[in-house]
TIVO-654330 format. One record per residue (C-alpha): x, y, z; residue in three letters. Coordinates in steps of 0.25 Angstrom, whole numbers, padded with zeros to 4 digits, always signed. Example, Ala and Ser with C-alpha at 12.3 -4.5 7.8 and 13.67 -1.06 7.14 Angstrom:
<sites>
+0049-0018+0031ala +0055-0004+0029ser 
</sites>
This chain:
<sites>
+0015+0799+0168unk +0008+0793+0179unk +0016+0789+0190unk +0011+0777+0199unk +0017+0768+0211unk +0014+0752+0214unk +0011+0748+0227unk +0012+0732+0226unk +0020+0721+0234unk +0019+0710+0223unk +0033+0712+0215unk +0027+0706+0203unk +0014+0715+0202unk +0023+0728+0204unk +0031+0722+0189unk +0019+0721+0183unk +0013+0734+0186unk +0028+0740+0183unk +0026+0732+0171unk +0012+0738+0167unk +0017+0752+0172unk +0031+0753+0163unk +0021+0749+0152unk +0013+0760+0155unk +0017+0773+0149unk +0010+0784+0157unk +0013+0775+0171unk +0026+0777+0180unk +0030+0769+0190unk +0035+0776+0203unk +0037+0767+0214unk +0033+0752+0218unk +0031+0749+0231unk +0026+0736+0239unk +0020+0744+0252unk +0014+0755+0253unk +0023+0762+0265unk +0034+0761+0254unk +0027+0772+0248unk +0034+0787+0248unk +0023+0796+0251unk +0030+0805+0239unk +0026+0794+0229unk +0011+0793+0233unk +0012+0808+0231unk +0017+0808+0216unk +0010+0795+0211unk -0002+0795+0200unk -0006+0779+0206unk -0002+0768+0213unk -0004+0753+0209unk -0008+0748+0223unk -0007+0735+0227unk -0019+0728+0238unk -0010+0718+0245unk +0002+0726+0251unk +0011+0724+0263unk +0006+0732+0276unk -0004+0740+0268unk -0013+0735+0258unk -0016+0744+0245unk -0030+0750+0249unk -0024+0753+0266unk -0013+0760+0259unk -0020+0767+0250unk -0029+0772+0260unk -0016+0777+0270unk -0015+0787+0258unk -0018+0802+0257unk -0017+0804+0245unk -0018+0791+0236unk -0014+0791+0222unk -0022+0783+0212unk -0021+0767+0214unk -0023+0757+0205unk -0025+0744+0213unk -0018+0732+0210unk -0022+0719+0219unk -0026+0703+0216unk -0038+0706+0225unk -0051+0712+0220unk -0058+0711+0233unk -0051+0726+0235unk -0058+0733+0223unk -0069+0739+0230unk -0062+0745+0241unk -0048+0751+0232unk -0058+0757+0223unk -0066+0766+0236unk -0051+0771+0237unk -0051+0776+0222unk -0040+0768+0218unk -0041+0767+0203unk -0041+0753+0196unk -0040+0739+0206unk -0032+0729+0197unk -0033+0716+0199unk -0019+0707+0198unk -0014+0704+0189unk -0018+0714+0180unk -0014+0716+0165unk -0007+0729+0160unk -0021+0732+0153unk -0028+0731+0167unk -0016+0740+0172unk -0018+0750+0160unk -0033+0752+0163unk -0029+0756+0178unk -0019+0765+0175unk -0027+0770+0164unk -0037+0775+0175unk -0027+0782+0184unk -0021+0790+0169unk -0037+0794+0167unk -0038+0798+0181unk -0026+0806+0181unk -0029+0813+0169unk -0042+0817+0175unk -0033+0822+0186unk -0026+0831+0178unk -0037+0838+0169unk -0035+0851+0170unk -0048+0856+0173unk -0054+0846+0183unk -0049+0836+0194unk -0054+0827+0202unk -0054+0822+0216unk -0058+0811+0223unk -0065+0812+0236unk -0072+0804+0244unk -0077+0792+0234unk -0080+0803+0223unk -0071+0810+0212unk -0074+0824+0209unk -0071+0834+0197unk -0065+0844+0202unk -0062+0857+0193unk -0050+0862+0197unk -0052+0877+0196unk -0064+0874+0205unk -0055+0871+0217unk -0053+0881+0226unk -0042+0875+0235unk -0038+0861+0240unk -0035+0860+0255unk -0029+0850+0264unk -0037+0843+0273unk -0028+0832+0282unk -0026+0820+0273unk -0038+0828+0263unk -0038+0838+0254unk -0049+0848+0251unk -0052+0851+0238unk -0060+0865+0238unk -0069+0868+0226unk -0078+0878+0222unk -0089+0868+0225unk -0085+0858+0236unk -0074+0854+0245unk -0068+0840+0241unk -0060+0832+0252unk -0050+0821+0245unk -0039+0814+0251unk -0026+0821+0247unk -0015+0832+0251unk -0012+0844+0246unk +0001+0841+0237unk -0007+0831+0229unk -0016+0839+0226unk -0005+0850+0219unk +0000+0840+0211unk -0016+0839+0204unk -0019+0854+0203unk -0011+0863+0193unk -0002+0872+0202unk -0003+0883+0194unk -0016+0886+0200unk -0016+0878+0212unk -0006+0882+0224unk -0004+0877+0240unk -0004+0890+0248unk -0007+0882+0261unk -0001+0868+0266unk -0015+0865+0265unk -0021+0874+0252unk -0020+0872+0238unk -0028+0884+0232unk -0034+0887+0218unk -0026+0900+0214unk -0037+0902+0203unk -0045+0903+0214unk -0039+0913+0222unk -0046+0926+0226unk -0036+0932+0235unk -0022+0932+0243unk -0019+0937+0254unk -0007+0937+0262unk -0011+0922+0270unk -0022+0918+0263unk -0028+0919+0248unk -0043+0917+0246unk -0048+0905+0234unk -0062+0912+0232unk -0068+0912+0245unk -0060+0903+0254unk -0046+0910+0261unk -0035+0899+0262unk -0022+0902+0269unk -0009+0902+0263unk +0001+0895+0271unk +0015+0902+0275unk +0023+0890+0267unk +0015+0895+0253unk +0015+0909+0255unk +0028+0912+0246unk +0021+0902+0234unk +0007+0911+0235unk +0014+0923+0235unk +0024+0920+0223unk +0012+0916+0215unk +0004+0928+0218unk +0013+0941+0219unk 
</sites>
């Protein structure tokens, strides 16, 4: 079940999409809200998408969108297309134009299920970074570090630098295999070579283990 939110201020375009949404059955509804500072940080954390809404009180859909860390998929819903060009640079997932029919509505939420899915293959993932999706094996990622508002992802092959935190990114990897051992590392246990007493080593690279995860380390591997 995919769990999504509408940011909208029109009370009548929030029935219709809780209309389309109750028909839907892989859709939930968890929150509707009219601003986007009514939102609990919390929320934004656990939702799959938003239905976003161009014309807002003190933000409009794109500024608020753009305030946020870590964004979850959007699917725009306006009666402007002047918009479309610009929402798009900002990844969002489908721009509908109002009103829209439940079968405009099922083609967009259609494209945010594919996209999860692809999200959860068990092989590969993929991350969008600077205007460009890439295929990432997740075996192939060493460790994921965090960079200010950015996280690092480290691959065997190249560093990728994508907006994000560290706690979104354990709710996309298997934690079985991938662990925090820093306030700023998640590691690839699969990878590891060696642990030592405040570090371990994920093939070449030495990565501290922070004081607060030392008992977690230690109780998976002795």
């Amino acid at each position: 079940m995919l769990k999504c939110m509408i940011l909208e201020d029109e009370k009548n375009a929030q029935s219709i999409l809780l209309h389309y949404i109750e028909k839907t059955n892989f859709i939930s509804c968890i929150g509707v809200y009219e601003s986007g500072l009514d939102i609990p940080q919390e929320r934004l954390e656990i939702v799959d998408f938003m239905f976003l809404d161009m014309e807002l009180p003190e933000l409009n859909g794109l500024t608020f969108l753009k305030t946020l860390t870590n964004p979850p998929k959007v699917i725009i819903t306006t009666a402007y297309p002047d918009f479309a060009i610009e929402a798009f640079e900002q990844a969002v997932v489908d721009y509908m134009i109002k009103p829209f029919s439940y079968v405009r509505f099922l083609t967009a939420v259609n494209r945010i299920r594919t996209t999860k899915l692809l999200l959860d293959d068990t092989e590969y993932i993929f991350i969008y970074a600077d205007k460009v999706t890439h295929k990432v094996k997740r075996n192939d990622i060493l460790y994921i570090k965090s960079e200010l508002d950015y996280v690092a992802i480290v691959t065997l092959e190249e560093k990728i630098l994508t907006l994000g935190s560290l706690s979104s990114w354990l709710k996309k990897l298997d934690t079985s295999i991938f662990i925090q051992i820093h306030r700023s590392y998640i590691v690839n246990t699969n990878r590891l070579k060696k642990i030592k007493s405040n570090v371990v080593l994920v093939e070449t690279v030495e990565i501290p283990i922070g004081s607060t995860y030392k008992s977690i380390v230690k109780k998976r591997y002795t």
